[in-house]
N, C-alpha and C positions, 0 to 999 in steps of 0.2 A: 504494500500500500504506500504510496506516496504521503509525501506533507507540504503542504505549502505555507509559509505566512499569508496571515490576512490582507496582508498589502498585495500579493498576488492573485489574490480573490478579487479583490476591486478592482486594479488594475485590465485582467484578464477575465473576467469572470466568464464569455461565451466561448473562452478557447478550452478553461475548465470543463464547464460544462460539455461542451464536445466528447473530450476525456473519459468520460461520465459517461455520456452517451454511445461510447462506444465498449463499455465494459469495465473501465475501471474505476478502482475506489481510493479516492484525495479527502485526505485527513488535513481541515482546516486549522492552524495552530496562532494562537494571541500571546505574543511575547515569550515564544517558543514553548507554549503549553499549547496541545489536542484540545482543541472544543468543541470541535463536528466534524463529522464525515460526510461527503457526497458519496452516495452511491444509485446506482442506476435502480430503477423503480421495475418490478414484475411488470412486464407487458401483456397485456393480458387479450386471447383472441375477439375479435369481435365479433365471429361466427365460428360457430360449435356445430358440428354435423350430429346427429340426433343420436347416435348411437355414443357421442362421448357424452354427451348431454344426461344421457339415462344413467349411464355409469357412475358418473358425480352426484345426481341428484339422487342417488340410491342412497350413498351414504348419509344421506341429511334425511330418513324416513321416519315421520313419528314413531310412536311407541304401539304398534300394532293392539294395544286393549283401551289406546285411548279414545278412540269411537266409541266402543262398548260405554267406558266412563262416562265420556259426556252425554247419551240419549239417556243411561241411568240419574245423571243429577238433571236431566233437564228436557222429560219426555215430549214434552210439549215443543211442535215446530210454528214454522212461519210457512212451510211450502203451501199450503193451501191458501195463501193470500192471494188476491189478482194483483198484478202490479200495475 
């Protein structure tokens, strides 16, 4: 990991970032003390094909008796309202 002073930060800040953007990670330092790091942020896709989609959303499945529980505390619906 790199370290820059803060004066290199200001001075340069979009060629850092570049830096950053291209994978590496620059430790910010104030009077030769580490006080931040830059590092590049997860990019995350903006389309998912359905079959990874199911994959990941599996892991985040309620608790399979949690239906059961709620019609038990609260038999009573709304489906029969007109909307």
């Amino acid at each position: 990991m790199t370290e820059v002073a803060s004066r290199e930060l200001r001075s340069n800040t979009r060629g850092l970032l570049d830096r950053v953007a291209s994978g590496e990670e620059i430790t910010i330092a104030v009077d030769g003390i580490a006080v931040a790091t830059l590092q590049p942020i997860e990019q995350r896709p903006t389309w998912m094909n359905s079959a990874d989609f199911i994959r990941k959303l599996a892991r985040y499945q309620a608790d399979p008796g949690l239906t059961a529980e709620l019609r038990a505390l609260s038999p009573d619906t709304t489906d029969d309202l007109a909307w």
